[in-house]
N, C-alpha and C positions, 0 to 999 in steps of 0.2 A: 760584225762580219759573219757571214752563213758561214763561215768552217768551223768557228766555233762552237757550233749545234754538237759537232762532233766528235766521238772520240780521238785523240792524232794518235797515229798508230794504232788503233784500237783493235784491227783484223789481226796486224799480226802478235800481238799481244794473248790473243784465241791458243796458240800455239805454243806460247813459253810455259814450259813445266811446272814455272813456278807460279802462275797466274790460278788464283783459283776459281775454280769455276762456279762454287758456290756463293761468291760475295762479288768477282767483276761482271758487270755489267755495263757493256760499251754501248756510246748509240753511232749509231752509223745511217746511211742512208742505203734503199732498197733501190737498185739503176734499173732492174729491168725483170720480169717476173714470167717464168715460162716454166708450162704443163708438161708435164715427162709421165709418160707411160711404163708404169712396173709390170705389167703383165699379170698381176696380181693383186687386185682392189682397187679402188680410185684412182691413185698413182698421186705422187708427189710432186709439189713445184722445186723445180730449180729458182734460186733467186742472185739476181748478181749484186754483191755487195758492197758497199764503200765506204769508207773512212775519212773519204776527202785526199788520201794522201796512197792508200792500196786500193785495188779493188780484188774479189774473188768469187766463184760462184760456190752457193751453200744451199745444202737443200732443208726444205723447211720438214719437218713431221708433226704430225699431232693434229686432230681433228679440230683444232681452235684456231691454229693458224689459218688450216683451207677452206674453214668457214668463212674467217674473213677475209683472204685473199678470192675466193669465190665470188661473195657480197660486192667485191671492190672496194671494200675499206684497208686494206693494206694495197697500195697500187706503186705505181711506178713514180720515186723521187720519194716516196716516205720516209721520213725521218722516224727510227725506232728505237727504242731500249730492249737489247737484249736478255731477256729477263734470267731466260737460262736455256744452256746448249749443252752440246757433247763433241768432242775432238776425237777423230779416231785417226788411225794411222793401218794403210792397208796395201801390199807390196810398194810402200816408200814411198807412197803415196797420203799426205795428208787431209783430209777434208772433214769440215765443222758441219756438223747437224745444228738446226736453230729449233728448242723446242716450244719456247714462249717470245712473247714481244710483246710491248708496249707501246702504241703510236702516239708518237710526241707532234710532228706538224706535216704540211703537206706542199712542200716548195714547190712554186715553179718550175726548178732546172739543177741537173746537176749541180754539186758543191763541191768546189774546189778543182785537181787535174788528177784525178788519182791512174796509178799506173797500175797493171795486171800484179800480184801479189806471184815471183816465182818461186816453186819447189824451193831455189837454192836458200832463197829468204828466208822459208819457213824452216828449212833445215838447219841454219844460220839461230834463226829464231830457240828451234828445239835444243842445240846444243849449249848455248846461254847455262852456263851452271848460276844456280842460286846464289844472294848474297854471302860472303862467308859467317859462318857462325863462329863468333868471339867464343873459343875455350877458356877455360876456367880451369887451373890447378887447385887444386882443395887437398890442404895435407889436415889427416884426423888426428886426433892424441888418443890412444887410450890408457894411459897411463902407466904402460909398458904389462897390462896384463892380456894382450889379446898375445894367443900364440903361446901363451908359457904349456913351459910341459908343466905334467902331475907332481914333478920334483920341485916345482919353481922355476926355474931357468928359463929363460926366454925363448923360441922355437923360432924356426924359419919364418921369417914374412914374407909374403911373397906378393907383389904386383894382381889385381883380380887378372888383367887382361894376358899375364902369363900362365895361367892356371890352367892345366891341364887334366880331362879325365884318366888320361890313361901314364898319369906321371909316376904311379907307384908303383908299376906295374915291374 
């Protein structure tokens, strides 16, 4: 089946904190590729994105992508590996830079039904706390010589995480 080219959930995965950006790389399909004018150098493509299952539009950077979306080697229905991007967050507003790709095929037609990926998603998405990390109690020995005063006698122990600079004060 064509959905499986793809990553499922893969756009909104872009967005979760914990997702890292230097080792996920999702492939998704490229719907539709449109020139936006910066008013300052070439200008970048907007690209509308999809997962089969979201879709959203991302814009591309970097002189290798608009060579080859220029060329017509990354076109409309590409199937890509995102090799690597950047997520930013800008008045509450989310939106993913893509700054490399890898073109993996070149479908016919859309893949799958994918819907508009919304803000609430991604906010949804953003607030996702991490899996929990399993704590670990670790009791030390040291054989009752940490903390003795200069007379011998044992001295206050005290917890590191209550310790305070200005406790003698």
């Amino acid at each position: 089946m064509a959905q499986d080219l793809l990553t499922t959930n893969g756009i909104l995965r872009f967005f979760n904190p914990a997702t890292d950006a230097t080792t996920y790389k999702p492939t998704v399909q490229i719907n539709a590729i449109k020139k936006c004018a910066t008013g300052i150098g070439p200008g970048k493509n907007k690209l509308l994105v999809s997962d089969g299952t979201h879709f959203t539009t991302m814009l591309s950077v970097g002189e290798d992508i608009d060579k080859i979306i220029a060329d017509d080697t990354v076109r409309k229905n590409a199937v890509v590996k995102v090799e690597r991007y950047s997520v930013s967050n800008t008045n509450n507003k989310h939106f993913c830079l893509i700054l490399e790709i890898t073109i993996l095929s070149y479908p016919e037609q859309r893949i799958g039904n994918p819907v508009k990926l919304t803000e609430e998603l991604i906010q949804a998405e953003v607030n996702k706390t991490p899996a929990a990390v399993n704590s670990v109690s670790t009791t030390f020995s040291t054989g009752g010589l940490a903390g003795a005063t200069p007379g011998g006698t044992p001295g206050n122990i005290y917890p590191i995480q209550s310790l305070n600079p200005y406790q003698n004060q």
